[in-house]
C-alpha positions as CSV (number, residue, x, y, z in Angstrom):
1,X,-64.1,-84.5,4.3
2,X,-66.9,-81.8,3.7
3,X,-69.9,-82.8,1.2
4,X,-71.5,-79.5,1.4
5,X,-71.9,-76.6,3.8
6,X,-74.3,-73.7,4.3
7,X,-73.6,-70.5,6.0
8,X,-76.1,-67.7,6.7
9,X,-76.3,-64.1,7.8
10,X,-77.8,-62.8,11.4
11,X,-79.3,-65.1,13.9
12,X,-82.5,-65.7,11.4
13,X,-80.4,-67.0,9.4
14,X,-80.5,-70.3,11.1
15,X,-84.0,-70.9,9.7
16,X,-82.2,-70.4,6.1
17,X,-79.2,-73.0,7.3
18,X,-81.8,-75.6,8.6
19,X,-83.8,-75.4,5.6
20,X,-81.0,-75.4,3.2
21,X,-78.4,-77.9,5.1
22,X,-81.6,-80.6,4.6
23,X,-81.7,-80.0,1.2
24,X,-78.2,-79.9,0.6
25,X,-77.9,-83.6,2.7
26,X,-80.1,-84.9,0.3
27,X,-78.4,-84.0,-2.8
28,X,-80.6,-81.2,-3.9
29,X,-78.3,-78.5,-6.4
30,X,-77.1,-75.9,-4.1
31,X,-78.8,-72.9,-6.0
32,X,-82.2,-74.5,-5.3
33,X,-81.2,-75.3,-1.8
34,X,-79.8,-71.2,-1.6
35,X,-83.4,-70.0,-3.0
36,X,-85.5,-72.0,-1.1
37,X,-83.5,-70.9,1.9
38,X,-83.7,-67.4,1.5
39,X,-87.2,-68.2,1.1
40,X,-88.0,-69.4,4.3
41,X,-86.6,-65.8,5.6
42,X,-88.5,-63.9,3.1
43,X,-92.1,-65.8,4.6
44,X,-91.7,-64.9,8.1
45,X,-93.4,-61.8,9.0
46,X,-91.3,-61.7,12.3
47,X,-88.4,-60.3,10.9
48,X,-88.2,-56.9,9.7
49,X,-85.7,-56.4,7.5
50,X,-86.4,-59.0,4.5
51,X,-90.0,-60.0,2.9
52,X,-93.5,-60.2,4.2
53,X,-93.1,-57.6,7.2
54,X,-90.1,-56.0,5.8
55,X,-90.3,-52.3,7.2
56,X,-91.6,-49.8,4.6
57,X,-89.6,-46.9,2.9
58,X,-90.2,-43.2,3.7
59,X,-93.6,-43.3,1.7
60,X,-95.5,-46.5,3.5
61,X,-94.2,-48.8,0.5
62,X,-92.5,-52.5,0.7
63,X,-89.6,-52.2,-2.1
64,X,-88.0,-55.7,-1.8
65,X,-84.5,-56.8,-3.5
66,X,-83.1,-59.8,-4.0
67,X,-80.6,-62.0,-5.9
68,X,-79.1,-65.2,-6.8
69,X,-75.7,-66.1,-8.2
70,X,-74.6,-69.5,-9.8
71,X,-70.4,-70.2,-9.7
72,X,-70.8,-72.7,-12.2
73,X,-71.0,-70.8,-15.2
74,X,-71.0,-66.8,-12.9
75,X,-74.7,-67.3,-13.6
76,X,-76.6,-64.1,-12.4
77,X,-80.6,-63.3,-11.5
78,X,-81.7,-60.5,-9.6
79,X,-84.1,-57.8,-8.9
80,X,-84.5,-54.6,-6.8
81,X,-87.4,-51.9,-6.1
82,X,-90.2,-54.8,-5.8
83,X,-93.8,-54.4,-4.5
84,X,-96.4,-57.1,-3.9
85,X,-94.5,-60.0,-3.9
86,X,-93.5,-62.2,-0.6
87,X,-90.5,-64.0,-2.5
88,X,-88.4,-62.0,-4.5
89,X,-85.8,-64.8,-4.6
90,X,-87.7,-66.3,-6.6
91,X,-88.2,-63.7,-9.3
92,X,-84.5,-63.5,-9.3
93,X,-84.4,-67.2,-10.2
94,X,-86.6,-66.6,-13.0
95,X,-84.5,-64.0,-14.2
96,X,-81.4,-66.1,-13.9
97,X,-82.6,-69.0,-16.2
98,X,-85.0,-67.6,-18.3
99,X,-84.0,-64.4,-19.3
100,X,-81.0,-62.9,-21.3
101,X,-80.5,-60.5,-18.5
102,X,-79.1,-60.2,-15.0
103,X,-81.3,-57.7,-13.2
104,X,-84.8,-56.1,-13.7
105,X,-86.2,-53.5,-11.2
106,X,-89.8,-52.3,-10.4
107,X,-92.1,-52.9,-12.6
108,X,-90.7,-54.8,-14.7
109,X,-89.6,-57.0,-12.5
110,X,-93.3,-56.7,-11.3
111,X,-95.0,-57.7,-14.8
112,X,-92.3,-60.8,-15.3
113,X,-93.1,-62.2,-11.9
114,X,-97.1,-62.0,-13.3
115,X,-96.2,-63.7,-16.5
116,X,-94.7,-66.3,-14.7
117,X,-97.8,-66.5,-12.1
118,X,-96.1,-66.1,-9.5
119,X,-98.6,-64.7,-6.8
120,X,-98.9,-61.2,-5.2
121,X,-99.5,-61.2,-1.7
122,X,-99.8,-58.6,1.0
123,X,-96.3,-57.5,2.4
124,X,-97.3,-54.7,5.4
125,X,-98.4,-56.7,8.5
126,X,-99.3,-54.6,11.6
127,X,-96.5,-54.8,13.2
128,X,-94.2,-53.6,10.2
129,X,-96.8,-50.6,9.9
130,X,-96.9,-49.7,13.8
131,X,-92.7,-49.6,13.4
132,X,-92.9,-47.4,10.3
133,X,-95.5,-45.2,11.9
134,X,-93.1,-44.6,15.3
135,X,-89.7,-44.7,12.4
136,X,-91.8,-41.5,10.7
137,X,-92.5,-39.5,14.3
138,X,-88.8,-40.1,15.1
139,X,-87.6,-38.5,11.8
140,X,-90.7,-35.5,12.4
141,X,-89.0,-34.6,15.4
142,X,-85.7,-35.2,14.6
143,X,-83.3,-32.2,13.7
144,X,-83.2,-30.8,9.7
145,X,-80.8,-33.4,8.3
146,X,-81.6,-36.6,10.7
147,X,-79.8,-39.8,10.3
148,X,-81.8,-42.2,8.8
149,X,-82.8,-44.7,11.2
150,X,-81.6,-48.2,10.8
151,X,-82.8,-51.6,10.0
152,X,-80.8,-53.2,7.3
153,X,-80.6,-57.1,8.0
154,X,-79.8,-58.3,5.0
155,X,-80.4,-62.4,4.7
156,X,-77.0,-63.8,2.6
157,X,-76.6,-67.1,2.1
158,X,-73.4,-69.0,1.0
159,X,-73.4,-72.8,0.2
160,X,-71.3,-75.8,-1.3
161,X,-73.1,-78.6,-2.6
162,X,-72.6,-82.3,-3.4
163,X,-71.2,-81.4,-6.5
164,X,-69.1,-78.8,-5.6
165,X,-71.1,-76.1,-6.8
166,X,-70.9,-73.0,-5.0
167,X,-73.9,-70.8,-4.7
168,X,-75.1,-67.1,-2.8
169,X,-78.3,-65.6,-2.2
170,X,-79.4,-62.3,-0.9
171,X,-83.1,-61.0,0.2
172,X,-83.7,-57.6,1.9
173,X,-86.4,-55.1,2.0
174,X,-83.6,-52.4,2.4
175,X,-82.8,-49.4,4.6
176,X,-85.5,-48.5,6.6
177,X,-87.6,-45.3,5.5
178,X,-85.2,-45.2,2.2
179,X,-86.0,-43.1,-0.3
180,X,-88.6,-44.6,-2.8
181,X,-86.5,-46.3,-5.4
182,X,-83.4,-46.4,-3.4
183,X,-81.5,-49.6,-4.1
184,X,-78.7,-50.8,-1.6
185,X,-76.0,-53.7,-2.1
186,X,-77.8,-57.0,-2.3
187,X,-78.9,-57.2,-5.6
188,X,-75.4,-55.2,-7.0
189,X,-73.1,-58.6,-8.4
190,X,-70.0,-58.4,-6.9
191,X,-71.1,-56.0,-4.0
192,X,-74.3,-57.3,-1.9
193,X,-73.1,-60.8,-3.4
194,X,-70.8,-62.8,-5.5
195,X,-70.0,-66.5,-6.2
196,X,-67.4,-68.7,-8.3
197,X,-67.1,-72.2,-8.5
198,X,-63.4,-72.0,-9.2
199,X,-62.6,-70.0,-5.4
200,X,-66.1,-69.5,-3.2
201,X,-68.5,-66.8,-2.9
202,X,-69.3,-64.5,-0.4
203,X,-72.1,-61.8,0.3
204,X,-72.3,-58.8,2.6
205,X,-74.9,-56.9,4.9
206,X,-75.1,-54.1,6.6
207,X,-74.9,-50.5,4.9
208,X,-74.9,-51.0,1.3
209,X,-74.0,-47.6,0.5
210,X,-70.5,-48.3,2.1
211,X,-70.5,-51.7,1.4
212,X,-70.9,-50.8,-2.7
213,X,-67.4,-48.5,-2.5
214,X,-65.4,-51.7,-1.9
215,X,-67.5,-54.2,-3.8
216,X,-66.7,-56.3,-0.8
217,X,-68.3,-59.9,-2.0
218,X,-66.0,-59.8,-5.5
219,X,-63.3,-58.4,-3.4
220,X,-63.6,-61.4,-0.9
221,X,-63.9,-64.2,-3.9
222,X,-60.7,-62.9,-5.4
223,X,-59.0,-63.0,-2.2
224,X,-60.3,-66.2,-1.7
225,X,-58.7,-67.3,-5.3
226,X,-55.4,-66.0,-4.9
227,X,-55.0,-68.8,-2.0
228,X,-56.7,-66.5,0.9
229,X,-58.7,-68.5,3.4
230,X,-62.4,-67.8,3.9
231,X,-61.8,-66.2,7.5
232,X,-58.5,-64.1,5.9
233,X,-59.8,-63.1,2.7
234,X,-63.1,-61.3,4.9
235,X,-60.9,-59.7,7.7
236,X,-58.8,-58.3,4.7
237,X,-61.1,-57.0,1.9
238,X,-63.1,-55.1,4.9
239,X,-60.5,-54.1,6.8
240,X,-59.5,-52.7,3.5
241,X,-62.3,-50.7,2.9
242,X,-62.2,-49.6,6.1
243,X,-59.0,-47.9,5.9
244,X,-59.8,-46.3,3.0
245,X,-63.1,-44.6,4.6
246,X,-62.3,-44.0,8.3
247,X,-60.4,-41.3,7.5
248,X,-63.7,-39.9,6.2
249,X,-66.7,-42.0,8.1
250,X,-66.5,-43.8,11.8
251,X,-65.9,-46.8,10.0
252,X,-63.5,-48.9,12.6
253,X,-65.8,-50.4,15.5
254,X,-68.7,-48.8,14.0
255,X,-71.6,-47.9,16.3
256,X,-74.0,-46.3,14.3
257,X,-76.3,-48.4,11.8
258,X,-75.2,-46.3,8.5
259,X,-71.7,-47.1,9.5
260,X,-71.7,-50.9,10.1
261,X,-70.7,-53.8,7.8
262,X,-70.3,-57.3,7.9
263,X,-69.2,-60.0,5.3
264,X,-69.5,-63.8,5.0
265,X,-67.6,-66.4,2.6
266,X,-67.6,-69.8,2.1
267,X,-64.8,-72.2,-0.3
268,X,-64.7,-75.1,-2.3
269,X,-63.5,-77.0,0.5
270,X,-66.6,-76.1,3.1
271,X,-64.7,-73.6,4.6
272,X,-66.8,-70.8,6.1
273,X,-65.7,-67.3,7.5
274,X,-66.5,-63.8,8.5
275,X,-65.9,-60.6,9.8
276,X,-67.6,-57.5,11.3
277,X,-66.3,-53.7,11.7
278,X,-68.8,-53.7,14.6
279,X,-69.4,-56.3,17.4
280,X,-73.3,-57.1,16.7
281,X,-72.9,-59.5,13.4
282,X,-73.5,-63.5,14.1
283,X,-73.8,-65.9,11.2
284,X,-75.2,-69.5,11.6
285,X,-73.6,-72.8,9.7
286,X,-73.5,-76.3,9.0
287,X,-71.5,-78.7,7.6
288,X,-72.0,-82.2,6.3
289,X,-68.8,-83.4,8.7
290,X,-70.4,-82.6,11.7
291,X,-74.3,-82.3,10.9
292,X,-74.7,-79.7,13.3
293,X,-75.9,-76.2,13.3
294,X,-74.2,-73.6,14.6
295,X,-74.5,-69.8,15.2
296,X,-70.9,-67.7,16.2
297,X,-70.5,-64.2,16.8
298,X,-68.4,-62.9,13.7
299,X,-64.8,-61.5,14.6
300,X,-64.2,-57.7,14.5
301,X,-62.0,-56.4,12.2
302,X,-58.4,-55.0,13.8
């Protein structure tokens, strides 16, 4: 029988599922396991796509979003659009159990987190600037209406705890060289993220713009309620979507970054899945019946 199990986007997220499967062992509640998993992410200035070192938008600016959702009671705290701060996890906490509301952006979000004393900190690190300053020559010399280059590694992270609370997270610094302002799926309820105590939860990465048209995580949950496993509830509510779209968009074995999507779930029972419409997306988990963590190339949808 599974006690609790944590699942995690992209191979960094095996620094969330080590940090959160100790937690979890231990008995900690799952949402403070979740956050301080997504944490760990957010701190590392290696990775580029979420926190300190996350890669700027268009203007030289670190916007950061973030989110945290509670299945016990559909409990919902997040924030999008903020600057200065290394953790936005953890202004979406705050906005989860201390505020009537489920999602404050900019500067508001900005003033809370100060109210709160939680600390600014510096976001840019050299390397972040050095990529932004080679992204911006890219787009100079790129054509009049240049893709966007990529870079959108969202950290998600699904768990069951002890109790059988179900919990997901999300933590991104967005589309590389977005517009200022430009908010993409992970801090959107029910698209970058969604959890339920009474059928899983589930969160997405990749392009949130496509990602938003499906509402992918709520889609997955109620998939997932209706008697759906993990694995078949992912594989359908994407390859949904992407039946809808390709008609439209290179959707189906995507190779481009503003066409890729991926989606992880986890159930009551410990139960972890995922799918991909491209063949790049691995997720890392561990489970109290084996103790072990593990990372596994997501299946593509057909």
């Amino acid at each position: 029988m599974v006690r609790w199990a944590i699942a995690a986007t992209w191979p960094f997220g095996q620094m969330a599922v080590e940090v959160g499967s100790r937690l979890l062992a231990s008995g900690v509640m799952g949402i403070d396991a979740v956050e301080e998993a997504v944490r760990a992410v957010e701190l590392d200035p290696s990775i580029d796509s979420v926190g300190v070192g996350g890669i700027p938008n268009i203007e030289g600016e670190v916007q950061l979003d973030a989110a945290l959702m509670r299945g016990r009671d559909l409990a919902v705290g997040a924030v999008a659009g903020v600057k200065g701060f290394s953790s936005p996890v953890g202004i979406a906490r705050l906005v989860l159990e201390k505020t009537p509301h489920h999602l404050l952006v900019g500067e508001g979000a900005e003033r809370y987190a100060d109210a709160h004393g939680l600390e600014r900190s510096q976001l840019l690190t050299q390397s972040s600037l050095e990529a932004w300053q080679k992204r911006r020559e890219q787009l100079a010399q790129a054509s009049s209406s240049p893709e966007v280059p990529g870079s959108h590694d969202t950290i998600g992270v699904v768990a069951l705890d002890q109790r059988g609370g179900i919990t997901a997270g999300t933590s991104t610094s967005g589309l590389a060289m977005k517009l200022p302002g430009r908010v993409g799926d992970s801090p959107l309820v029910g698209s970058g993220f969604y959890a339920d105590d009474l059928a899983g939860a589930a969160v997405a990465t990749g392009c949130g713009e496509l990602i938003m048209r499906g509402c992918l995580s709520y889609a997955i949950v109620d998939l997932m309620r209706s008697g759906a496993s993990p694995q078949e509830a992912c594989g359908d509510a994407l390859g949904g979507l992407v039946r809808r779209l390709e008609k439209d968009l290179p959707v189906r074995s995507a190779t481009e970054d503003m066409t890729k999507m991926a989606v992880l779930a986890i159930d009551g029972e410990g139960n972890v899945g995922a799918a991909a419409n491209h063949a790049e997306f691995d997720y890392a988990y561990c489970t109290s019946k084996e103790g072990k963590l593990h990372l596994v190339r997501a299946s593509i949808i057909n």
